[in-house]
Short mmCIF file of the C-alpha atoms (twelve columns), coordinates in Angstrom:
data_MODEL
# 
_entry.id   MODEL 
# 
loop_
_atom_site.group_PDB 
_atom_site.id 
_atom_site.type_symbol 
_atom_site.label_atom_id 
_atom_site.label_alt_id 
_atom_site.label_comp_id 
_atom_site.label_asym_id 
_atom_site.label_seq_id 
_atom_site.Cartn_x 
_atom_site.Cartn_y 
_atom_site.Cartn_z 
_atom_site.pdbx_PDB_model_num 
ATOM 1   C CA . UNK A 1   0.000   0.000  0.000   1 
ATOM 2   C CA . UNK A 2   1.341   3.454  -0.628  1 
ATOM 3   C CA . UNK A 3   1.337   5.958  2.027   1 
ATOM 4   C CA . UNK A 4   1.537   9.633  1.940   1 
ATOM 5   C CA . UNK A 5   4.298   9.310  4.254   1 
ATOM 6   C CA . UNK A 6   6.342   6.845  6.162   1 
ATOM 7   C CA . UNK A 7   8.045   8.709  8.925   1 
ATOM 8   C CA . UNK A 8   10.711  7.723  11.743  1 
ATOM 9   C CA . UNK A 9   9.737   6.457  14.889  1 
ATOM 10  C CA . UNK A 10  10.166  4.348  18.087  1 
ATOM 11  C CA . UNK A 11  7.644   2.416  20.004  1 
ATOM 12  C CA . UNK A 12  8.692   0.617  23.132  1 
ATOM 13  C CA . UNK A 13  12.510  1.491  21.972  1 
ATOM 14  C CA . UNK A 14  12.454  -0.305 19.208  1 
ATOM 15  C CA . UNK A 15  12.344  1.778  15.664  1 
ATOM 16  C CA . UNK A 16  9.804   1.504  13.071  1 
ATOM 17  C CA . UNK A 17  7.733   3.630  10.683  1 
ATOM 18  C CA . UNK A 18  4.747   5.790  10.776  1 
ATOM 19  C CA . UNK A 19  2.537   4.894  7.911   1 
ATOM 20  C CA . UNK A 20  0.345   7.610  7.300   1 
ATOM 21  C CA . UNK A 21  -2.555  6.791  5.052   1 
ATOM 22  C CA . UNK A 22  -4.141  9.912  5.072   1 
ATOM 23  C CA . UNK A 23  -3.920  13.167 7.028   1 
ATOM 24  C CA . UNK A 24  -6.592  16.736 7.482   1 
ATOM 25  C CA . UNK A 25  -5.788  19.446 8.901   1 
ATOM 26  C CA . UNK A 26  -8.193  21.783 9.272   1 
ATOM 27  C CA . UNK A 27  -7.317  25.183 10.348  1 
ATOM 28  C CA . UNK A 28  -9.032  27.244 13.085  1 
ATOM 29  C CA . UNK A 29  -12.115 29.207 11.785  1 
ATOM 30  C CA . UNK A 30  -13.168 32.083 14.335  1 
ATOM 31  C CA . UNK A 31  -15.859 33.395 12.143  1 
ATOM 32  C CA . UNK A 32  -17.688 30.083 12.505  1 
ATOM 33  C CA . UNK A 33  -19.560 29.440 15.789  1 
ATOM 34  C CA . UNK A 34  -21.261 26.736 14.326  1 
ATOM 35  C CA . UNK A 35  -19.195 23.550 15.581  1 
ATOM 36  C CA . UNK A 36  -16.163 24.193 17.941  1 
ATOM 37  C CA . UNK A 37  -13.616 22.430 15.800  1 
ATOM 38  C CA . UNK A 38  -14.033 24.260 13.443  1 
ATOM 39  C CA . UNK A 39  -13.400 27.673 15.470  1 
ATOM 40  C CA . UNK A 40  -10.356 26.090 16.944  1 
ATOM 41  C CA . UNK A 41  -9.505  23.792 14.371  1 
ATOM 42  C CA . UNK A 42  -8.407  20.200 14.350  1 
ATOM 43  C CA . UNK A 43  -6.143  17.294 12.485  1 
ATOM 44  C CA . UNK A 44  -7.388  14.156 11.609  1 
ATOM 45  C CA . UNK A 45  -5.458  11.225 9.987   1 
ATOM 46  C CA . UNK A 46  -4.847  7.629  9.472   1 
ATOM 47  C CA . UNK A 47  -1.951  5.973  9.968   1 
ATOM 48  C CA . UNK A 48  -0.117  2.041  10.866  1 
ATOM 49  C CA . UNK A 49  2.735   1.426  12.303  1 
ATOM 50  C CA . UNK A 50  5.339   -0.442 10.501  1 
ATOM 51  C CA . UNK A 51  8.603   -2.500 11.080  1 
ATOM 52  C CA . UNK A 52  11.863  -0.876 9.189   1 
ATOM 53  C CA . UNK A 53  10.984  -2.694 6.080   1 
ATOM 54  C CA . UNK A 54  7.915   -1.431 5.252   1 
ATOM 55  C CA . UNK A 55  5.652   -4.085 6.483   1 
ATOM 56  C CA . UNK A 56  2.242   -3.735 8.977   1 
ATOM 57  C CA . UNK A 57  3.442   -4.220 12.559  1 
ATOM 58  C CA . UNK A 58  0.063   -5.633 14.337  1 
ATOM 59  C CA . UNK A 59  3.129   -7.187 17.297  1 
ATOM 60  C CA . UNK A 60  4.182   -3.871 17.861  1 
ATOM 61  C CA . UNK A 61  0.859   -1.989 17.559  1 
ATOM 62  C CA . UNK A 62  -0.464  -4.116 20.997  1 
ATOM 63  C CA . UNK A 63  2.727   -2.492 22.813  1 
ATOM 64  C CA . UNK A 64  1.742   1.124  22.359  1 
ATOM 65  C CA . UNK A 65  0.226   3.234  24.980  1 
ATOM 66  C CA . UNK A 66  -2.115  5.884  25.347  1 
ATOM 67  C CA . UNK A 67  1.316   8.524  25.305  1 
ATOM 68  C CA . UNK A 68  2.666   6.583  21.871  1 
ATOM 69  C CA . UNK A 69  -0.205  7.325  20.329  1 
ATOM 70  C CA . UNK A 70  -0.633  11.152 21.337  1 
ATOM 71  C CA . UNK A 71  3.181   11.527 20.474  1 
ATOM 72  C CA . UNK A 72  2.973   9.792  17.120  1 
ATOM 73  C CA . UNK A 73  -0.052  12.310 16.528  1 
ATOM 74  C CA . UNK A 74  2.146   14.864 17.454  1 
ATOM 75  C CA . UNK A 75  4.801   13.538 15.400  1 
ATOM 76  C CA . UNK A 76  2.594   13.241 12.416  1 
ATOM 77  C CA . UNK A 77  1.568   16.749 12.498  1 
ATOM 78  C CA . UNK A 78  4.746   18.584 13.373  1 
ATOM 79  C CA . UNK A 79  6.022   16.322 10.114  1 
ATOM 80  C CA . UNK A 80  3.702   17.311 7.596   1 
ATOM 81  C CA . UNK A 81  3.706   21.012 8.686   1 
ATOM 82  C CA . UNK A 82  7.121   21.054 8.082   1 
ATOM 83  C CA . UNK A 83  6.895   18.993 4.527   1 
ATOM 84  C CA . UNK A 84  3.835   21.719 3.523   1 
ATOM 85  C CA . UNK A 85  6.126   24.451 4.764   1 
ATOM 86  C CA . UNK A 86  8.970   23.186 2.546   1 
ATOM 87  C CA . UNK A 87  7.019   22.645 -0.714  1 
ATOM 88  C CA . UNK A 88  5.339   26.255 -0.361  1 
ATOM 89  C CA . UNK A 89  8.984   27.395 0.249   1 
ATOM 90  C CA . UNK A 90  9.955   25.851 -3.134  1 
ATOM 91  C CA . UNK A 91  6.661   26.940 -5.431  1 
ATOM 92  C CA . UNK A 92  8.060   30.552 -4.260  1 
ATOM 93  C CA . UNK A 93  11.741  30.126 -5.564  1 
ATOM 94  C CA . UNK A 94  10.137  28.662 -8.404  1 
ATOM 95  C CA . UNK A 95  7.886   31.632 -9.133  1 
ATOM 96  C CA . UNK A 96  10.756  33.912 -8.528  1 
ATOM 97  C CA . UNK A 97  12.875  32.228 -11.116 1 
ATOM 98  C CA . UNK A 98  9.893   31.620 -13.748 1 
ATOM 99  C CA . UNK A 99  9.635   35.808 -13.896 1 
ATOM 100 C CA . UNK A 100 12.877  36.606 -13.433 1 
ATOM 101 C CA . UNK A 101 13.697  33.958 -16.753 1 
ATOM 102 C CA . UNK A 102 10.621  35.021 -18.630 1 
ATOM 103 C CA . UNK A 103 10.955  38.859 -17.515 1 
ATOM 104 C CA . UNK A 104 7.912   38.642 -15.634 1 
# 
């Protein structure tokens, strides 16, 4: 299965990978009293964890706690933040060089 990321992790000290099968973050909306998360906002995603090779870890899922899970939630997030960050960061130098080639 292909995953929109597979991201570095450890559970119980021993390393694996953070499949993440799909991920929503939706950001906070103050002009909206209509449901709370959406005036504070919220991230939702799917994800399996995986041994080193790629492969569904069901052993290692029944070893996580409560405080794996928030942290790989946390983990998740703070990762694709930074990989939307990045890409926006790119489209910009790319913009910049498309005008500054064409004379735009």
């Amino acid at each position: 299965m292909g995953y929109l990321a597979e991201i570095p992790a450890r559970v119980a000290g021993i390393p694996c990978l953070i499949g993440v099968e799909s991920y929503r973050r939706q950001r906070p909306n103050h002009r909206t009293w209509s449901s709370d998360w959406d005036y504070q906002g919220y991230t939702d995603c799917d994800w399996r964890l995986l041994d080193r090779r790629g492969r569904i870890a069901e052993w290692l899922e029944r070893k996580m706690g409560k405080k794996d899970k928030e942290r790989i939630g946390e983990e998740i997030q703070s990762y694709m933040l930074r990989e939307a960050a990045e890409r926006k960061a790119e489209a910009a130098i790319e913009r910049y060089e498309s005008r500054r080639y064409f004379g735009h």
